[in-house]
C-alpha positions as CSV (number, residue, x, y, z in Angstrom):
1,X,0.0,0.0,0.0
2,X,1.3,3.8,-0.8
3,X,0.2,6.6,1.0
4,X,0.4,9.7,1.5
5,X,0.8,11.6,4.3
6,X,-0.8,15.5,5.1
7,X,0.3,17.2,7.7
8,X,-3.0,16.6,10.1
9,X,-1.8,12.9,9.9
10,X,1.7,12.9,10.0
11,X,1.9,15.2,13.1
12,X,0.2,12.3,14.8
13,X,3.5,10.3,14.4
14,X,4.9,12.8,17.1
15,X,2.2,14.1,19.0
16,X,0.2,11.2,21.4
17,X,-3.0,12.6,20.1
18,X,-6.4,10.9,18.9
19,X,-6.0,8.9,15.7
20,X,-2.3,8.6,16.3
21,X,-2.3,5.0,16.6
22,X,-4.1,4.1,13.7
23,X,-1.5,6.4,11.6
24,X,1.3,4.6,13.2
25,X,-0.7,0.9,12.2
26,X,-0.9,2.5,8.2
27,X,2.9,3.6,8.2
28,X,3.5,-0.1,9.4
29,X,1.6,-1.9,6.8
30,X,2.6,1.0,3.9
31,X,5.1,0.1,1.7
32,X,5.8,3.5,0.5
33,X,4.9,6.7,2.6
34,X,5.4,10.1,1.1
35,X,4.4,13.2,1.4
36,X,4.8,16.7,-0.1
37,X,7.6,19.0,1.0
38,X,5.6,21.4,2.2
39,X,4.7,18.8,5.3
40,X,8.3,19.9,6.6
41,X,7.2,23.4,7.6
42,X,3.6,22.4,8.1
43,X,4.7,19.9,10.8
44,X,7.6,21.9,12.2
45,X,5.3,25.1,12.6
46,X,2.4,22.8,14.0
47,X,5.2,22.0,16.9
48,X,6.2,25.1,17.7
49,X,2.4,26.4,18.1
50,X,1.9,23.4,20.7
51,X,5.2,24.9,22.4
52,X,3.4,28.1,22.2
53,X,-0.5,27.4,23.3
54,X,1.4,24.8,26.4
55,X,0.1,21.9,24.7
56,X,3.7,20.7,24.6
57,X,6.7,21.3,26.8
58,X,9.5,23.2,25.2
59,X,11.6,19.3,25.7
60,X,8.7,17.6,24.3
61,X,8.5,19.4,21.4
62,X,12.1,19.1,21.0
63,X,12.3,15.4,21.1
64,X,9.0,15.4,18.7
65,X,10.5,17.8,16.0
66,X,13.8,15.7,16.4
67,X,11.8,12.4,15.3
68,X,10.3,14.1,13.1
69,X,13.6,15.3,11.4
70,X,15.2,11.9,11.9
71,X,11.9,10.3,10.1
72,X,11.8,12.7,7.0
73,X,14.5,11.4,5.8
74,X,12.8,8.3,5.1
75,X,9.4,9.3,3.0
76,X,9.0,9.7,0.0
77,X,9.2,13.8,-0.3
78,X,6.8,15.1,-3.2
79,X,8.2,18.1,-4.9
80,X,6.2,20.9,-5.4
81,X,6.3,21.8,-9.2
82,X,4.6,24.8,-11.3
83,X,1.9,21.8,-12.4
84,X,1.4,20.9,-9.0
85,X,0.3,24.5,-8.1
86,X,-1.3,25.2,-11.4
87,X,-3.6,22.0,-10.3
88,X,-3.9,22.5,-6.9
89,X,-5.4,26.3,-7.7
90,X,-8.1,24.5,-9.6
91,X,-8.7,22.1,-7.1
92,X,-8.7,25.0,-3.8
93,X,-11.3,26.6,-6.4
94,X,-13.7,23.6,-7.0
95,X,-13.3,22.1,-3.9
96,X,-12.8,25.6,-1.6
97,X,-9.8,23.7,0.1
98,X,-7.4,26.0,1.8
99,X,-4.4,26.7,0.0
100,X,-1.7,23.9,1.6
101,X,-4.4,21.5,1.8
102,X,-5.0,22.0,-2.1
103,X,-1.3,21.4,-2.3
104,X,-1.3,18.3,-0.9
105,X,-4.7,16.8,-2.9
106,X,-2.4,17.8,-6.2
107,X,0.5,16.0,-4.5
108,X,-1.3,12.8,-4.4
109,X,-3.7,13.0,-7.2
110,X,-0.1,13.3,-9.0
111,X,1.8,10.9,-7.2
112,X,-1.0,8.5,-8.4
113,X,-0.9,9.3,-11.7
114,X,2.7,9.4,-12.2
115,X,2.9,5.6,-10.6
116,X,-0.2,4.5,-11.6
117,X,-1.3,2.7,-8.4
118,X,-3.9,3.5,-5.9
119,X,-2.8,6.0,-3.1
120,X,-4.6,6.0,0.0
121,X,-4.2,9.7,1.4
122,X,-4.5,10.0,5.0
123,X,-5.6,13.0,6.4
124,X,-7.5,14.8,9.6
125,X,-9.0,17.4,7.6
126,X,-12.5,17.4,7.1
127,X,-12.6,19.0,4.1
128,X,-9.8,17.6,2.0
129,X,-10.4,14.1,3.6
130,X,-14.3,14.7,1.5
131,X,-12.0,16.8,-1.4
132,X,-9.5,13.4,-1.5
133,X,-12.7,10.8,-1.5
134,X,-14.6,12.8,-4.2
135,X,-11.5,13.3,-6.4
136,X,-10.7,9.4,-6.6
137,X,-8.2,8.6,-4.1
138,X,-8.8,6.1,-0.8
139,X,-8.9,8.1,2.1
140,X,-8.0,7.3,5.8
141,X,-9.6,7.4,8.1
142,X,-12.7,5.2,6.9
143,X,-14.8,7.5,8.3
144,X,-14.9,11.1,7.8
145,X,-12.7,12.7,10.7
């Protein structure tokens, strides 16, 4: 299974939150996890603002960034081309996604297409887990988040 990672779900890898567990059960099974470079400052900025509302310690958030870091190395990272954009402006349009979350449904609509297998794009986002499902691509959770 490939799959693609936003940054709702992939922050679960390094925050104990709900839903982290069933992201840590896909990664296991996945054979390929990527994600769209983008994710690196999504993620990054998502663990600073936990430092910020006290959500995280300023150590936790260390050690969570620094997992985070050591794991990026490993996904596949989804570079963010002038088509990518081009399609994802069409796809914030139609869909009203917000602009990094239309990023990432380009990222794995062309991820797909470029391999040619079924992704299965995980994401915590109501609105581009509904924008993902209605454009083709399996979505996790099962159920709408």
């Amino acid at each position: 299974m490939i799959v693609y990672l936003d940054a709702s779900a992939l922050v679960k890898r390094y925050i104990e939150e709900r839903g982290s567990d069933e992201v840590n059960a896909l990664v296991a099974k996945a054979t390929v996890v990527g994600t769209a470079l983008i994710s690196q400052v999504e993620v990054t900025a998502a663990l600073a603002k936990g430092t910020r509302m006290g959500v995280l310690t300023p150590a936790g958030a260390t050690r969570a960034l620094e997992a985070f870091q050591e794991e990026w190395r490993r996904f596949d990272h989804l570079r963010v081309t002038e088509w990518v954009i081009e399609r994802a402006s069409v796809l914030a349009w139609e869909q009203r996604l917000r602009g990094y979350d239309a990023v990432h449904l380009a990222s794995a609509l062309f991820w797909q297409e470029l391999g040619g297998e079924r992704i299965c794009m995980a994401t915590y986002d109501r609105e581009l887990w509904e924008a993902a499902r209605h454009a083709g691509l399996e979505v996790f959770p099962v159920e709408k988040p």
